[in-house]
NUVEX-893338 format. One record per residue (C-alpha): residue in three letters; x, y, z. Coordinates in pm, whole numbers, plus 50000, padded with zeros to 5 digits. Layout:
BEGIN
ALAXYZ...
//
This chain:
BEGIN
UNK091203159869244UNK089283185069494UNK090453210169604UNK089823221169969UNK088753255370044UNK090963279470252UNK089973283370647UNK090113322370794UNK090803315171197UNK091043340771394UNK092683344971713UNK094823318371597UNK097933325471727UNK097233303172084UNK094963281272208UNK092073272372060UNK092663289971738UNK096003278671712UNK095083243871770UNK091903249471485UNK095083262071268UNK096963226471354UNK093823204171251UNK092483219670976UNK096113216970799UNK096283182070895UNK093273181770694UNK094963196670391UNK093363228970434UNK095183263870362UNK095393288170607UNK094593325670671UNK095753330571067UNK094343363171210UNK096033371871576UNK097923408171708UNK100923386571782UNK102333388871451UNK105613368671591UNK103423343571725UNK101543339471393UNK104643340671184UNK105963306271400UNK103223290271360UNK102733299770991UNK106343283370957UNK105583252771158UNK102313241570967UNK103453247770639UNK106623225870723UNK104753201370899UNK101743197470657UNK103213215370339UNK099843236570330UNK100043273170228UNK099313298270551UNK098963332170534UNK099453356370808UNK097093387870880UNK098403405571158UNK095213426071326UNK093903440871582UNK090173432071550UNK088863459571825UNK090513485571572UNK087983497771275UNK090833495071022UNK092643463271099UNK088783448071092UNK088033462870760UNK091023447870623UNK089823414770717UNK086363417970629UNK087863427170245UNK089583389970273UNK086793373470360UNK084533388470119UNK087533390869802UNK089203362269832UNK087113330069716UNK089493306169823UNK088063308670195UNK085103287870286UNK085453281270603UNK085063314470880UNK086483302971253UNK085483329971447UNK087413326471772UNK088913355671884UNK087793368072194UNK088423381872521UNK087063373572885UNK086213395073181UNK087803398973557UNK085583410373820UNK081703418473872UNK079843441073655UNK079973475973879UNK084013467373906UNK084303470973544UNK085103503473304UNK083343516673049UNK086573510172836UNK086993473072924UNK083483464872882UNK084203480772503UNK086433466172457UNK084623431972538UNK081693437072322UNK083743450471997UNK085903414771970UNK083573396772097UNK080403408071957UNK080743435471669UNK083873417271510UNK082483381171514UNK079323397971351UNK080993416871099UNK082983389370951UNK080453365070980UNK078613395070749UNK081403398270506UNK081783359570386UNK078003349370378UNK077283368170080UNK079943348469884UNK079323310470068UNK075583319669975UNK076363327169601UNK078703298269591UNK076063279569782UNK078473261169988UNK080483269470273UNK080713274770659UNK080863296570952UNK081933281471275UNK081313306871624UNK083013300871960UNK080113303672221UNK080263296172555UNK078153275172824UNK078463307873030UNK075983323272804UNK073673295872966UNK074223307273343UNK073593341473455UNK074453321973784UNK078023320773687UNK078013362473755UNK080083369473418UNK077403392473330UNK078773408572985UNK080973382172896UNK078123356972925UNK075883381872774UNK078363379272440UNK078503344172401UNK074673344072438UNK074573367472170UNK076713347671996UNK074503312372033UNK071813330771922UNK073543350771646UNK074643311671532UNK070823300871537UNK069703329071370UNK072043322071069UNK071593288071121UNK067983295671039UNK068823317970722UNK071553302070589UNK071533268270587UNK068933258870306UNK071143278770062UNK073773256870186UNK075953275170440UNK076393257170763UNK076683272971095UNK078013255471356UNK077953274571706UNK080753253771978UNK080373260072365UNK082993253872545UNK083273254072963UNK086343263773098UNK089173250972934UNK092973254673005UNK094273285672733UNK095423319872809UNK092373335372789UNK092353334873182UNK095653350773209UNK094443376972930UNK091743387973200UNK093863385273554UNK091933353273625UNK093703327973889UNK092273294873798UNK094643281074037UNK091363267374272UNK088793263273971UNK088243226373933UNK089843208073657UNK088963220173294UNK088933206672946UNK092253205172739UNK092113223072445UNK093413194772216UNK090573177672367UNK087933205372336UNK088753214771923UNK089033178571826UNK085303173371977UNK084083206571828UNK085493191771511UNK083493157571551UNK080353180471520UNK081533198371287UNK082243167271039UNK078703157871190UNK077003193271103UNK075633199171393UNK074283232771429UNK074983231271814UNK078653217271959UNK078953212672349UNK081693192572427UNK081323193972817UNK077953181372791UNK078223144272894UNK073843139572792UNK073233156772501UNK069283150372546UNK069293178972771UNK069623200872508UNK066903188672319UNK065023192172616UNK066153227872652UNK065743240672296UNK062193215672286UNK060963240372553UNK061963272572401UNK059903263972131UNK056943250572289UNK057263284072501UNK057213303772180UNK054083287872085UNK052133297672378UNK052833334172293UNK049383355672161UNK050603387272055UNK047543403272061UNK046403394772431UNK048003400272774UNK047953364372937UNK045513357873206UNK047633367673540UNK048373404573373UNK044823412673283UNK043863423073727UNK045863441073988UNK046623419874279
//
């Protein structure tokens, strides 16, 4: 009989995490649950192990905090029974970019940037040497559309698609697979986290309805999940013409139009 690996999530105590936390023990996976609401975690804990009879784990941190992300980073790269990284946790932004503090935007960049980087650094080492495994990053379409004026958070999640590529790149012929997943807006408390009022923003995607279509890539390995996309060919198109872009680049000549002054 195999045995499944165990699946780190975190920001799992709502929304999409939690919901990644409900599938993946349906699945008959073990659970590590990462969140700050240790109450939270604890109730869910106790619902999916009676529910699915799967072992979960709670690990109660604070992942903008140097020590409570340390202490995760030592799970992911100690314990061997983890194979699968969610990295989910995140925060969103209120307000245009000269509203915003020093401290917020911080704030915004250490969860949703440095920590998602950091853990994603402490398990590859071990999925590589176990040549199996896989990391699985929450994106964003806003890191698509400077037009949506989210300017750091969509700056994140765009560090975040290409952070996923990247690995994507390095990782997957010694058989890690990186899935990145970019969601539009969908209904969680991530709004309410950020003193958003979605109350006029048209109707968004369920987040039953979002993880269980991340999930259909994921069983798919695809390296790039967008469930709001209704034609996925414009994707192709869009990635087809980043690289036929980078193959016009000479790096030892200025093109043309820069070589005379107007």
């Amino acid at each position: 009989m195999t045995t499944l690996n165990s699946v780190l999530i975190t920001g799992a105590s709502t929304g999409i995490g939690a919901t990644y936390a409900d599938r993946f023990a349906q699945r008959g996976h073990d659970l590590v649950l990462v969140a700050r609401d240790q109450a939270r975690l604890d109730a869910l804990a106790d619902r999916l192990h009676e529910q699915y009879g799967v072992k979960v784990d709670v690990l109660p941190a604070d992942l903008t905090k140097a020590g409570d992300l340390a202490i995760v980073e030592a799970r992911l790269r100690d314990d061997e029974h983890i194979g699968t990284l969610i990295n989910n946790a995140g925060i969103a932004q209120s307000g245009g970019f000269i509203e915003q503090t020093p401290n917020a935007i911080e704030q915004l960049i250490a969860l949703n940037i440095t920590a998602l980087t950091r853990l994603s650094n402490a398990i590859a080492p071990r999925l590589v040497q176990a040549g199996k495994g896989a990391i699985v990053n929450i994106s964003s379409v806003v890191g698509l559309a400077p037009e949506f004026q989210m300017s750091v958070y969509g700056a994140t999640k765009a560090f975040v698609l290409f952070l996923s590529q990247g690995l994507q790149v390095e990782l997957s012929a010694k058989g890690v697979y990186v899935q990145a997943v970019l969601p539009a807006g969908t209904y969680t408390e991530i709004w309410d986290r950020a003193g958003i009022d979605i109350s006029s923003f048209p109707a968004m995607m369920k987040v039953d309805d979002l993880v269980d279509a991340a999930l259909v890539g994921f069983d798919r390995r695809e390296r790039i999940t967008i469930p709001p996309l209704q034609n996925a060919a414009r994707w192709d198109a869009l990635d087809g013409a980043r690289q036929t872009l980078l193959a016009d680049i000479n790096q030892a000549k200025a093109a043309e139009r820069y070589q005379h002054a107007d």
